[in-house]
C-alpha positions in Angstrom: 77.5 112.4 35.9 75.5 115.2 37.8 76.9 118.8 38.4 78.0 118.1 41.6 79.9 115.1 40.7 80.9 116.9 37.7 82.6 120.0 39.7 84.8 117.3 41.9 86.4 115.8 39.0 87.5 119.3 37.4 89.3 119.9 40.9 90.6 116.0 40.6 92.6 117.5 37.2 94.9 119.6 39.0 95.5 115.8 41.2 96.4 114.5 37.6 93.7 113.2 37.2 92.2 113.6 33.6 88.8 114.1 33.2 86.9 112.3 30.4 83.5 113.7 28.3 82.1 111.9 25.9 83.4 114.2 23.2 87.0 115.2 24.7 89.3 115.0 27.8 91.2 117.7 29.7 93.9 117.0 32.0 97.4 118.8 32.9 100.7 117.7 31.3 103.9 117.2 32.9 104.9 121.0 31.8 101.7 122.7 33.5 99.5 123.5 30.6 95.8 121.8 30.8 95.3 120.0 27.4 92.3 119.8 26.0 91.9 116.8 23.6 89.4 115.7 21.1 89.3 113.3 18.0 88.1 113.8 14.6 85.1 111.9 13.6 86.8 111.0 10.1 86.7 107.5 10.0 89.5 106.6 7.4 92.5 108.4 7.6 93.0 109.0 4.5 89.8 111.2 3.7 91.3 113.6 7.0 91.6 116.9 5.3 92.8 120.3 6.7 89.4 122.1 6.3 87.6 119.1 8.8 90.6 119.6 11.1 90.2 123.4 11.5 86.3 122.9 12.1 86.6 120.3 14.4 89.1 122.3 16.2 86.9 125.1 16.4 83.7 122.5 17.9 86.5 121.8 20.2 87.2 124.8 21.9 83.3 125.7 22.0 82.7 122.5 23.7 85.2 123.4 26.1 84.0 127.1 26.3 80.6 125.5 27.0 82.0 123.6 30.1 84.1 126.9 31.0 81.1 128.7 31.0 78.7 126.3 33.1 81.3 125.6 35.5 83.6 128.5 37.1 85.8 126.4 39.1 87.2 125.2 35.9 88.3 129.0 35.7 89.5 128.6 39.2 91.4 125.8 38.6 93.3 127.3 35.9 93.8 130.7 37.3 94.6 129.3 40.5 97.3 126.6 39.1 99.0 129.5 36.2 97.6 127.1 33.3 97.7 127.5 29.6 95.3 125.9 27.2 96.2 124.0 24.8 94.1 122.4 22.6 94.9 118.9 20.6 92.8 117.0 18.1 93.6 113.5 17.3 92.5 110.4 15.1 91.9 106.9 16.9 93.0 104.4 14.7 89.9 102.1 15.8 92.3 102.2 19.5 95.2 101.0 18.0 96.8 104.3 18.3 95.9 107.8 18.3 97.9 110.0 15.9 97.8 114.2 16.4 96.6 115.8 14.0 97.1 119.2 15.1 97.3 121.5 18.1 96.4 124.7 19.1 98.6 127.1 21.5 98.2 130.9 21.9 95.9 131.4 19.2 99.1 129.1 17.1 97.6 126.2 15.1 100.6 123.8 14.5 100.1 120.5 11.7 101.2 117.1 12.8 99.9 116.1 9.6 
């Protein structure tokens, strides 16, 4: 997807229309806040731990601050719709199912785990 192609799908979100990277989606919820959601690249549930969560949280929000930064109608779409950011990480259970593992609102990490 080129830059330009790139720019019309961030507008498409506020459409409700998520918009899908290779590393995490973003797309508004029924409650106006723009969720931003990745998944953990733990392979087996079992060996999740809290220490992987918070770092992959934090690749998360860079990735997004990355996109933020290269692309200021993304800004524009948030200031323009009153959103807050919230940010999700997830497992995909080989697309069975995708189970949170944790969120972060305000600055707020919350455990589904």
């Amino acid at each position: 997807m080129d830059k330009n192609q790139l720019t019309e799908r961030i507008w498409k979100i506020a459409d409700g229309v998520p918009l899908k990277l290779d590393n995490f989606t973003i797309k508004i919820n029924d409650n106006g806040r723009l969720l931003v959601t990745g998944w953990t690249d733990t392979i087996y549930f079992e060996n999740i731990t809290k220490e992987k969560i918070i770092q992959e949280l934090k690749e998360l929000k860079d990735h997004y601050k990355k996109l933020a930064d290269s692309f200021p109608d993304l800004v524009a779409l948030i200031n323009s719709n009153n959103l807050n950011i919230e940010f999700h990480l997830q497992f995909d259970d080989n697309g069975k199912a995708s189970i949170g593992l944790c969120s972060e609102i305000n600055g707020q990490i919350n455990w589904y785990i």
